[in-house]
C-alpha positions as CSV (number, residue, x, y, z in Angstrom):
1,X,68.0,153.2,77.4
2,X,71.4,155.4,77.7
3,X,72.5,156.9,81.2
4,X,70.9,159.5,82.8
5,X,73.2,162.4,82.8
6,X,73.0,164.1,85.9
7,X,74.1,167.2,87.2
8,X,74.0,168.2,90.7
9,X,74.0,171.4,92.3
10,X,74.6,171.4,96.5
11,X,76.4,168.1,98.1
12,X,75.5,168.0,101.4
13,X,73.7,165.1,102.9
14,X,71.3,164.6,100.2
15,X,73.7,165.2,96.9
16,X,76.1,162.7,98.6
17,X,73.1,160.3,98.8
18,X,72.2,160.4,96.1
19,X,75.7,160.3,94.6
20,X,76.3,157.0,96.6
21,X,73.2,155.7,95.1
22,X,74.2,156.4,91.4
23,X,77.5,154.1,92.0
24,X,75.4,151.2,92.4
25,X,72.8,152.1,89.7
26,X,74.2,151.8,85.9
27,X,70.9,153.7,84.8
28,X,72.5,156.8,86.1
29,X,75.8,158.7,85.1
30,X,76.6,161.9,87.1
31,X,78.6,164.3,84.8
32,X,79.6,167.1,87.3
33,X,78.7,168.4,90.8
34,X,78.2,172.1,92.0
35,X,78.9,173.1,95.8
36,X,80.9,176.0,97.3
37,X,83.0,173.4,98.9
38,X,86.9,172.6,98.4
39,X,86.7,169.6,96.8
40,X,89.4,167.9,98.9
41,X,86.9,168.3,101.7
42,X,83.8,167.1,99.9
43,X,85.7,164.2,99.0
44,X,86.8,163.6,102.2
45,X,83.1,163.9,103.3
46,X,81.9,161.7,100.8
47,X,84.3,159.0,101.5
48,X,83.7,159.4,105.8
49,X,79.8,158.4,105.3
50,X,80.1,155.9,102.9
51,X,81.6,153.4,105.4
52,X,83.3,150.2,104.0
53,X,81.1,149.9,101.0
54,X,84.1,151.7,98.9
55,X,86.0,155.0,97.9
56,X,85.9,157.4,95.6
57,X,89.3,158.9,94.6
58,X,89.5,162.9,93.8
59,X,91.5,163.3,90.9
60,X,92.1,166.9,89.0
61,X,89.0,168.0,90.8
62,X,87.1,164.8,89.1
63,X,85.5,162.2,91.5
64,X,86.5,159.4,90.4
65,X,84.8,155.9,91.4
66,X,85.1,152.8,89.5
67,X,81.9,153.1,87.3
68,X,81.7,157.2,86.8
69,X,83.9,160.4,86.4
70,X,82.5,163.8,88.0
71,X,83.5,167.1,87.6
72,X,83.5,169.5,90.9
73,X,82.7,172.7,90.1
74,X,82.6,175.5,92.5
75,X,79.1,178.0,91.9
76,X,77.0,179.6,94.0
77,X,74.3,179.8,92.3
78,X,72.1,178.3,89.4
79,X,73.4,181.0,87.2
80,X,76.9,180.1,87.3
81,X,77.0,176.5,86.5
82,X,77.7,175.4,82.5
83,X,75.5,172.6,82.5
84,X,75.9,172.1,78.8
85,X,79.5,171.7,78.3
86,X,78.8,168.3,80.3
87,X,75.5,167.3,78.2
88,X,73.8,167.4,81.6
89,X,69.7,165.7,81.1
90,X,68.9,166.9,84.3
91,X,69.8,168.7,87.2
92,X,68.9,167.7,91.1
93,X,68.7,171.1,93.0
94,X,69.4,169.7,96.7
95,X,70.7,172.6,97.8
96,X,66.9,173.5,99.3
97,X,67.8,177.2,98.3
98,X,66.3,177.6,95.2
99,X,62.8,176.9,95.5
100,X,61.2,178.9,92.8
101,X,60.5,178.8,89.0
102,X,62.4,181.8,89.1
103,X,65.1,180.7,91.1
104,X,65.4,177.0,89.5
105,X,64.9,178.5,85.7
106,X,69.0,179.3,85.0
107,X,69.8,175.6,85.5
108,X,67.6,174.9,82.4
109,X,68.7,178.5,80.1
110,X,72.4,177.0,81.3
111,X,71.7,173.6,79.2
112,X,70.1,171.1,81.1
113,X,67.0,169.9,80.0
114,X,65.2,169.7,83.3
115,X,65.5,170.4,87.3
116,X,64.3,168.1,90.0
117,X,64.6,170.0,93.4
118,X,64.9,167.6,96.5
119,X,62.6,170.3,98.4
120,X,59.4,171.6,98.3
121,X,58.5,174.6,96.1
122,X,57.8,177.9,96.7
123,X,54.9,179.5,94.1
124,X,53.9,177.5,90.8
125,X,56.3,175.2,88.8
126,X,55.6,173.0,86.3
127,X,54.8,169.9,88.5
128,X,55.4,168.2,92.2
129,X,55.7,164.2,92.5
130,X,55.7,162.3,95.1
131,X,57.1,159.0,93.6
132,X,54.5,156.0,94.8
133,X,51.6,158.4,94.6
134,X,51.1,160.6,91.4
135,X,54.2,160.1,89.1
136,X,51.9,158.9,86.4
137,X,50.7,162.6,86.4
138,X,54.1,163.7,85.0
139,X,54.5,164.6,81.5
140,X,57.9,164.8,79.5
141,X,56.7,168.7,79.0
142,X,57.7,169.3,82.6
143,X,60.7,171.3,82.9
144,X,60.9,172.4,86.8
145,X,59.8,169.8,89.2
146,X,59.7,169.2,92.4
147,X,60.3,165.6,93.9
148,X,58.6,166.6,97.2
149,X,60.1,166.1,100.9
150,X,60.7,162.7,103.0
151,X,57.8,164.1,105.5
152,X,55.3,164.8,102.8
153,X,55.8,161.6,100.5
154,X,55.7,159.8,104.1
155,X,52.3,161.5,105.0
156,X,50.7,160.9,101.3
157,X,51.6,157.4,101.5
158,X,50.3,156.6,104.7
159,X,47.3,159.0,104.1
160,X,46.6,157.1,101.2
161,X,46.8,153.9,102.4
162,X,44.5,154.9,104.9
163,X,41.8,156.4,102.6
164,X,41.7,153.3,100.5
165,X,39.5,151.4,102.9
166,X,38.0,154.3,105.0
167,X,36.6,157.3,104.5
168,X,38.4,160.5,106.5
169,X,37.0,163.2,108.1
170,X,40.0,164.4,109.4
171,X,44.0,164.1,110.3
172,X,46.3,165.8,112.5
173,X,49.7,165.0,111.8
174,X,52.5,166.2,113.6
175,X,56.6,165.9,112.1
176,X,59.0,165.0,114.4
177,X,61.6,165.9,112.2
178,X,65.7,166.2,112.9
179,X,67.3,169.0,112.7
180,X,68.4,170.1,109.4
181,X,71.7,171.9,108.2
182,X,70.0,175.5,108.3
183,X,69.5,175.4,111.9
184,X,72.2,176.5,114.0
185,X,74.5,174.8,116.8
186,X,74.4,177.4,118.7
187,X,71.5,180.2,119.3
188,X,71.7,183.0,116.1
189,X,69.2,185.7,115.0
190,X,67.8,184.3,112.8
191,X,64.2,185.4,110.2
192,X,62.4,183.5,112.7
193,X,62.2,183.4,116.5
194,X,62.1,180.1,117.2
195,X,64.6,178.6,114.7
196,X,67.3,181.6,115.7
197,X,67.3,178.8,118.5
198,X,69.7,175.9,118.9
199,X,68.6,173.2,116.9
200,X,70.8,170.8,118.6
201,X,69.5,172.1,122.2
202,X,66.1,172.3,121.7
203,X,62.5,170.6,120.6
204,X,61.2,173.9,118.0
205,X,58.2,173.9,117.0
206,X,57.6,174.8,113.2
207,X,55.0,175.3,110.7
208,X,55.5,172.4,107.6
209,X,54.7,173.3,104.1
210,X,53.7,169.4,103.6
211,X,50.4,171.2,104.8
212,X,49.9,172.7,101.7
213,X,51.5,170.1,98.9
214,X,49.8,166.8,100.8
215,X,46.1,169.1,100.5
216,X,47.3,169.6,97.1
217,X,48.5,166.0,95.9
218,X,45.5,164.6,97.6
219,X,42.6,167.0,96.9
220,X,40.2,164.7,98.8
221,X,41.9,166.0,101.9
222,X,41.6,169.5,100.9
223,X,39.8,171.1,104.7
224,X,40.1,168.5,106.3
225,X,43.8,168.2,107.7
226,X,45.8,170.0,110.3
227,X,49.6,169.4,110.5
228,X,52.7,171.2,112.6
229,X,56.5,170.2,112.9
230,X,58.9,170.1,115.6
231,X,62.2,169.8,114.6
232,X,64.2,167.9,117.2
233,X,67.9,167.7,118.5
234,X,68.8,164.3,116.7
235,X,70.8,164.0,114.3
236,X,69.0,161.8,111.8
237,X,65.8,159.6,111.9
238,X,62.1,161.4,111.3
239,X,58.7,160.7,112.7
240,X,55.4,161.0,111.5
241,X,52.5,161.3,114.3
242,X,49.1,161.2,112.8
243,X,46.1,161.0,114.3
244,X,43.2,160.0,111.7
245,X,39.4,160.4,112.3
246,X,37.4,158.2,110.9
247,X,33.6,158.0,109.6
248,X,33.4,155.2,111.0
249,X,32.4,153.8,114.7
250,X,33.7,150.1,114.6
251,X,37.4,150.4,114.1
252,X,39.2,147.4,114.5
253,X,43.0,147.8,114.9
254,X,44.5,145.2,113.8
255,X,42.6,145.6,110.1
256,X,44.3,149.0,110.5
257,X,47.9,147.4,110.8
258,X,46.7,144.7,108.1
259,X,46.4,147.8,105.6
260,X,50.1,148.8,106.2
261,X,51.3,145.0,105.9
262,X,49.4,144.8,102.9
263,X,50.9,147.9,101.4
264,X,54.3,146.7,102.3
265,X,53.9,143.3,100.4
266,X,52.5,145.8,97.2
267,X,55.1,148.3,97.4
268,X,58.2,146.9,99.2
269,X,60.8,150.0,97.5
270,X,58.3,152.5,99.4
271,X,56.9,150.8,102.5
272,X,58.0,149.1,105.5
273,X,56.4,148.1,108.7
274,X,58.1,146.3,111.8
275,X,57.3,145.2,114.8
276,X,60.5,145.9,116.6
277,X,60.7,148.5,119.5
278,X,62.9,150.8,117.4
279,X,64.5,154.6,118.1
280,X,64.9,157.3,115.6
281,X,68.9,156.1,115.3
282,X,67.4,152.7,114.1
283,X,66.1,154.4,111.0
284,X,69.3,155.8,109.9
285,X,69.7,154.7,105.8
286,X,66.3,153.4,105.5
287,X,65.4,152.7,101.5
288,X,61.6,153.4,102.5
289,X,59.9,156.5,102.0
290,X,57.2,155.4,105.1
291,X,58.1,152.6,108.0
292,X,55.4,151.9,109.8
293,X,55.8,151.2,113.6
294,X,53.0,148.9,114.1
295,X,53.7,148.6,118.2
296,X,52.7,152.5,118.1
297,X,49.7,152.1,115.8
298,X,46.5,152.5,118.6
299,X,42.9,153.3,118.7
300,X,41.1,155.8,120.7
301,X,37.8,155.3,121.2
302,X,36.3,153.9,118.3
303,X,36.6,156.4,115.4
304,X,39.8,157.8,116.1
305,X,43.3,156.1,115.2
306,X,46.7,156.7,115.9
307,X,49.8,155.5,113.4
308,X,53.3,156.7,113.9
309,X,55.6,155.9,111.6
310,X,59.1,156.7,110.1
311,X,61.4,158.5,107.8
312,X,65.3,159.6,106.6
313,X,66.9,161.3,104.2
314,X,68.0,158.3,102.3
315,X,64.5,157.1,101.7
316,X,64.1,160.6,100.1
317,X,67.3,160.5,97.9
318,X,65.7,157.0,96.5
319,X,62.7,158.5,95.2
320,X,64.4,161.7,93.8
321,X,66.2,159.3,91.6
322,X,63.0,157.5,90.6
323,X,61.5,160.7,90.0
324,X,64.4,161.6,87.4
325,X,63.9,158.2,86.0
326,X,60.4,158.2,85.6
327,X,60.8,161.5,83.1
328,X,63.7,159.7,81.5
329,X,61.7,157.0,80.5
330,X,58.7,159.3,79.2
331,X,61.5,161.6,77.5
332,X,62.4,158.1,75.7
333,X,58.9,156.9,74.7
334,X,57.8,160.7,73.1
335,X,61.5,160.2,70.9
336,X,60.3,156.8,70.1
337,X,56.9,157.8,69.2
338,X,58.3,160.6,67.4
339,X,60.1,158.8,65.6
């Protein structure tokens, strides 16, 4: 199969992620970036967080690494961005702006031939995957999707691994979540009370769409879950705190931890667990979408269980990427068959 041709639109944290990933990954050629930024200063970004692992090199505003050449092109929205004069197959949105079919439909009347945003959706698009849980749902007649968020893939995962060998009657779950580049430094009105707050002062509490999309993903759970956020001054490093109820009055925990060791050996890309005392810094470039801290697994009483467990961005970029290859490789099998 040819390289992916990928456009993306928005390189902060997640856009240089993924970026970083792509040098390392021949399946993947990113033709041209969109972000307000100067480019000097993305580069300089770019080459600040990716440590001693190598440098890209900005060159007649083209990145330029030693496997790929990227265009930087300034636009401020989907509208602007002439995806194909660079023959673009798809377009990752992670600018978390766009969030509609509305909003996210430009990048495909522009010339690419599909848009994978790295956040949740708001109102109907064509699908939402959570890579690990329902990507065999997908169908190359998807134009908009949506790859999810690190908090809700971590929650399906762990819900599901959960509900294979018990039978739920209820979670609360409860995101302890870092604080993310729409939050201010400082206190700013803001829409919203709480997050006009300092983000980097202050535990806010928030509501989470992952509510919604993990009730939607996982209809079994539809009524039966609760979930809230609280975004927290750290910098990087997410926590998921769920509380499961069980039908079920003979809990034994350490077949609870087995499941999460088990899952690990299945699906080592997706899940980790560990056993070491760890802190949200500890987390920082995990490849997992879940990492489950077995030390804070515990019962109470004997129907109710408690697993926290952890995320970061990076895990999130990794399945954004197999989400965009995952439609590749259906895009290729509908030619072949076509053919």
């Amino acid at each position: 199969m040819k390289a992916i041709r990928i456009g993306i639109m928005g390189f902060g944290q997640v856009g240089r992620q993924i970026y970083k990933l792509t040098l390392e990954d021949e399946r993947f050629d990113v033709a041209a970036i969109s972000d307000i930024g100067k480019p000097e200063i993305l580069c300089h970004l770019l080459n600040k967080t990716m440590g001693s692992g190598g440098s890209v090199m900005l060159k007649n505003n083209y990145l330029v690494s030693d496997r790929m050449q990227t265009r930087l092109m300034p636009a401020d929205h989907p509208t602007d961005i002439p995806w194909d004069v660079f023959d673009v197959d798809v377009v990752v949105d992670a600018t978390g702006r766009f969030r509609t079919a509305d909003e996210l439909e430009p990048h495909i009347a522009n010339g690419a031939r599909r848009v994978v945003t790295s956040a949740l959706p708001e109102g109907n698009i064509d699908r939402v995957v959570l890579y690990g849980v329902n990507q065999d749902q997908a169908k190359s007649s998807d134009r908009i999707v949506s790859a999810g968020s690190a908090s809700t893939t971590a929650t399906v995962l762990a819900l599901k691994t959960i509900s294979d060998a018990y039978e739920i009657e209820h979670v609360s779950m409860t995101s302890v979540h870092a604080y993310t580049s729409d939050q201010s430094l400082q206190d700013y009105a803001g829409a919203d009370y709480r997050r006009s707050r300092s983000g980097a002062e202050n535990i806010i509490p928030n509501d989470t769409p992952a509510l919604h999309w993990v009730q939607q993903v996982l209809p079994m759970m539809q009524g039966r879950m609760t979930a809230y956020a609280l975004n927290v001054p750290v910098q990087t490093g997410s926590m998921l705190d769920i509380t499961f109820a069980l039908a079920t009055s003979n809990l034994n925990l350490d077949s609870i931890k087995n499941l999460f060791v088990q899952a690990a050996d299945e699906n080592p890309e997706l899940i980790g667990v560990t056993n070491d005392p760890i802190v949200s810094s500890d987390v920082k470039g995990i490849p997992y979408s879940l990492l489950v801290d077995l030390d804070g697994c515990m019962l109470a009483g004997n129907s109710f269980v408690k697993v926290l467990a952890w995320h970061d961005t990076q895990g999130h970029a990794r399945r954004i990427l197999d989400v965009v290859a995952t439609y590749a490789q259906l895009d290729e099998n509908q030619y072949k068959e076509a053919s």
